[in-house]
Biotite code that builds the C-alpha atoms (Angstrom):
import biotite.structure as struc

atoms = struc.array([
    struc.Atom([16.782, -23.066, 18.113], chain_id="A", res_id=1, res_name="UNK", atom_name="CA", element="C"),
    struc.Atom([20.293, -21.903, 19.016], chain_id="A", res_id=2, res_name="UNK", atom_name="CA", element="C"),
    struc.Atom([22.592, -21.524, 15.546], chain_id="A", res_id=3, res_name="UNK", atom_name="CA", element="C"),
    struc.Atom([25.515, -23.653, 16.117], chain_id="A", res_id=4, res_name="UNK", atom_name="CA", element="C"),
    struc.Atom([29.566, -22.579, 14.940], chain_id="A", res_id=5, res_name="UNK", atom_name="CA", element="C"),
    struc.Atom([31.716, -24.905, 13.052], chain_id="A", res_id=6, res_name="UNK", atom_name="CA", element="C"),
    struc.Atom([34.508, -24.157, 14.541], chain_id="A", res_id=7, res_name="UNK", atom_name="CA", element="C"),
    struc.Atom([36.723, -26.072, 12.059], chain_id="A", res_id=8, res_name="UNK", atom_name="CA", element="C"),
    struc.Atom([35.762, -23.589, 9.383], chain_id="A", res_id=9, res_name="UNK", atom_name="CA", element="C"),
    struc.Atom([36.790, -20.432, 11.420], chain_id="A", res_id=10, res_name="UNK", atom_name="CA", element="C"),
    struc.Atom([40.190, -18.966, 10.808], chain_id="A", res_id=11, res_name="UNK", atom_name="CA", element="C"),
    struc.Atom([41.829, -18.447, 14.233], chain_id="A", res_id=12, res_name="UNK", atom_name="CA", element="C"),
    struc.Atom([41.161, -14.383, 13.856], chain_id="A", res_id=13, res_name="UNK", atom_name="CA", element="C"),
    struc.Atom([37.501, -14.968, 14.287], chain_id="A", res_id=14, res_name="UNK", atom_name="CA", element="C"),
    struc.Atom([38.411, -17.438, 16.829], chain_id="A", res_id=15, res_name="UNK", atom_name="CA", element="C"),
    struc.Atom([39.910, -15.218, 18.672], chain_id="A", res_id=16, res_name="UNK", atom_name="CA", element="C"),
    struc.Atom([36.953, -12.513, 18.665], chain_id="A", res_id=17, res_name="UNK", atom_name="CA", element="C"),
    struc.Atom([34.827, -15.285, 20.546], chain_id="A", res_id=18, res_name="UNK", atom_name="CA", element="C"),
    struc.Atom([37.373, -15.853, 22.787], chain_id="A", res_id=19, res_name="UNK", atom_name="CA", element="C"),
    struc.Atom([35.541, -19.849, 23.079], chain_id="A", res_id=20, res_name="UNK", atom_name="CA", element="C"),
    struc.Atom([31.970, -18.070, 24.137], chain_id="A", res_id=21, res_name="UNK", atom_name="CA", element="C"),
    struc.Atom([29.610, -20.661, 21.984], chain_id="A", res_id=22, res_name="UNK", atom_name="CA", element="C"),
    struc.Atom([26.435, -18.068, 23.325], chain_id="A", res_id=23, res_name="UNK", atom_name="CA", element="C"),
    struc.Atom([25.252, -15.236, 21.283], chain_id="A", res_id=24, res_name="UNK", atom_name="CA", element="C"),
    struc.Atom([24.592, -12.293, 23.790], chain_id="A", res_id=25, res_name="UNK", atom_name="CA", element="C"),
    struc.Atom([21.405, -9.731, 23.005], chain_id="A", res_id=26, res_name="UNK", atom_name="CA", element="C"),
    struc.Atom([21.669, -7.409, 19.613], chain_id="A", res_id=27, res_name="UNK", atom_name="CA", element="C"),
    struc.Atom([24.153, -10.667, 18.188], chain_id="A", res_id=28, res_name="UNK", atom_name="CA", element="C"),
    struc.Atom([26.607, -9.170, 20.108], chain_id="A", res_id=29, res_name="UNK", atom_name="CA", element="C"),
    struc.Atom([30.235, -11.517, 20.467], chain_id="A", res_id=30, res_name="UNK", atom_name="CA", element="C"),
    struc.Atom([31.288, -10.156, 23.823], chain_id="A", res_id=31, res_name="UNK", atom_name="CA", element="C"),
    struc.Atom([29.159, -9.467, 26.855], chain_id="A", res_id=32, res_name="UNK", atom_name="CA", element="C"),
    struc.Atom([27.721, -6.074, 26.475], chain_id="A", res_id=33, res_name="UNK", atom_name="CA", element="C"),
    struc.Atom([28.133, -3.848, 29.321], chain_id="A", res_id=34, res_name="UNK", atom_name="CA", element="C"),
    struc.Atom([25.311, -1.259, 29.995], chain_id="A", res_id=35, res_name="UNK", atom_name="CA", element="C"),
    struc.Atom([26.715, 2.282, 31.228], chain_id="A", res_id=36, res_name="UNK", atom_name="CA", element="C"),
    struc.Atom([22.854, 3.798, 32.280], chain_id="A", res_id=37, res_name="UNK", atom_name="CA", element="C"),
    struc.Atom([23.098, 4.083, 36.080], chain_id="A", res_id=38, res_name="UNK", atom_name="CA", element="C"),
    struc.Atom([19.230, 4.795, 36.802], chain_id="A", res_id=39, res_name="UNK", atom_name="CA", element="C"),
    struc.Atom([16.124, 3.133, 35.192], chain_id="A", res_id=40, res_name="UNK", atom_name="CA", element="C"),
    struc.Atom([12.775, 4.927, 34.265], chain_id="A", res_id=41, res_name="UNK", atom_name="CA", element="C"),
    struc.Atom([9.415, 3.441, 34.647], chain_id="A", res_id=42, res_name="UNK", atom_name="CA", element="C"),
    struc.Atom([6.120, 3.965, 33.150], chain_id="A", res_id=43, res_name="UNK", atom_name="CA", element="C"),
    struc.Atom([4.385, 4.569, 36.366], chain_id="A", res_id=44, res_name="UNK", atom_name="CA", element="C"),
    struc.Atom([5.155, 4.336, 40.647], chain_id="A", res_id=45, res_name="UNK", atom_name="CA", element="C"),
    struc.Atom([3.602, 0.975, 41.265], chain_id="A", res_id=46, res_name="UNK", atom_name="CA", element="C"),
    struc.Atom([5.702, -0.365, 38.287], chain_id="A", res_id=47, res_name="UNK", atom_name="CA", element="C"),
    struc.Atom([9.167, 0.977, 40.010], chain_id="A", res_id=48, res_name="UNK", atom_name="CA", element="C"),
    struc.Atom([7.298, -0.343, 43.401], chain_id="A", res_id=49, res_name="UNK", atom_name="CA", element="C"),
    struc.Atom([6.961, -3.670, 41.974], chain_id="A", res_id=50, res_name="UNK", atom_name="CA", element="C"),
    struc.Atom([10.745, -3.995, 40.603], chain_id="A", res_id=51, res_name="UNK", atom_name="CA", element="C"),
    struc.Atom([12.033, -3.014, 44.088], chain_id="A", res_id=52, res_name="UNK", atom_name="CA", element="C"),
    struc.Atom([10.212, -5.739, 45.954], chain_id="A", res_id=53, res_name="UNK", atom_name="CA", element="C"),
    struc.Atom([11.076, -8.154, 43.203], chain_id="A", res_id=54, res_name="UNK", atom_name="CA", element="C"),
    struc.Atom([7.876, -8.537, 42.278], chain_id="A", res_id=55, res_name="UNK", atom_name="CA", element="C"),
    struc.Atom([8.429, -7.943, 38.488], chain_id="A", res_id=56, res_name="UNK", atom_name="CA", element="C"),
    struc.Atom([12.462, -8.367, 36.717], chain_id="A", res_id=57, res_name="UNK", atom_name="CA", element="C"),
    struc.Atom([14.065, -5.049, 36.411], chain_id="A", res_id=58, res_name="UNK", atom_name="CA", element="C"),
    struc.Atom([16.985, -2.583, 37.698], chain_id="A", res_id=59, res_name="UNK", atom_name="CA", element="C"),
    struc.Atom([16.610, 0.675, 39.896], chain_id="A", res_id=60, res_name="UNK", atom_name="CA", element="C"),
    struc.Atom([20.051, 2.080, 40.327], chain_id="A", res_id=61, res_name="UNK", atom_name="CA", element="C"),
    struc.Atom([23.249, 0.315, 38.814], chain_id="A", res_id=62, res_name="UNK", atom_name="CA", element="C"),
    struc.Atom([25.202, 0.467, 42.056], chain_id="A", res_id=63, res_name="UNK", atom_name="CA", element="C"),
    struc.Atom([22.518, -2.298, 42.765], chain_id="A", res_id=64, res_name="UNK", atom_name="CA", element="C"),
    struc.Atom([22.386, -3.866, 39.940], chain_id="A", res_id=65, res_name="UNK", atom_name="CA", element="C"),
    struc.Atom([22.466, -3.706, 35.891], chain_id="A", res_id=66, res_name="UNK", atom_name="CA", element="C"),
    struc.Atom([22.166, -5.921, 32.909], chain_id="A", res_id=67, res_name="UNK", atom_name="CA", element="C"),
    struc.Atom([26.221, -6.092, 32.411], chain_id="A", res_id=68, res_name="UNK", atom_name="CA", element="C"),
    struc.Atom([25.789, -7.739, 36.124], chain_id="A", res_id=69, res_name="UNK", atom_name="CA", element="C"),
    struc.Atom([23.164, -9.966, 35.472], chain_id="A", res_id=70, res_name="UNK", atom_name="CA", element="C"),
    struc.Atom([25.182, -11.827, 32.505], chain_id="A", res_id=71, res_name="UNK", atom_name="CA", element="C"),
    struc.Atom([28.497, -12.114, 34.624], chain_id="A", res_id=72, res_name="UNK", atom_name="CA", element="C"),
])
């Protein structure tokens, strides 16, 4: 279950750090994390076969996409 803020009981400082974002992003970050790896390792061939045909979630190269991507 999602925690929700009560935002009458935030000063406007910490108001200002959420910028109106209501989500929590990964790690209980505020902000959208960005992710600055530009190449993704897997365990095996088939695995990194399976990710390029879409078959199973994951990134190859950033140019192509990245997590920091994926949230925007």
């Amino acid at each position: 279950m999602k925690k929700q803020i009560s935002w009458d009981k935030v000063k406007p400082e910490t108001q200002s750090v959420w910028g109106g974002e209501t989500d929590v992003f990964p790690h209980r970050a505020t902000q959208t994390p960005t992710v600055n790896s530009v190449a993704y390792g897997y365990d095996d061939m088939d695995e990194w076969v399976q990710v390029t045909k879409g078959q199973k979630e994951g990134h190859i190269y950033s140019r192509n996409s990245n997590p920091t991507v994926d949230v925007l």
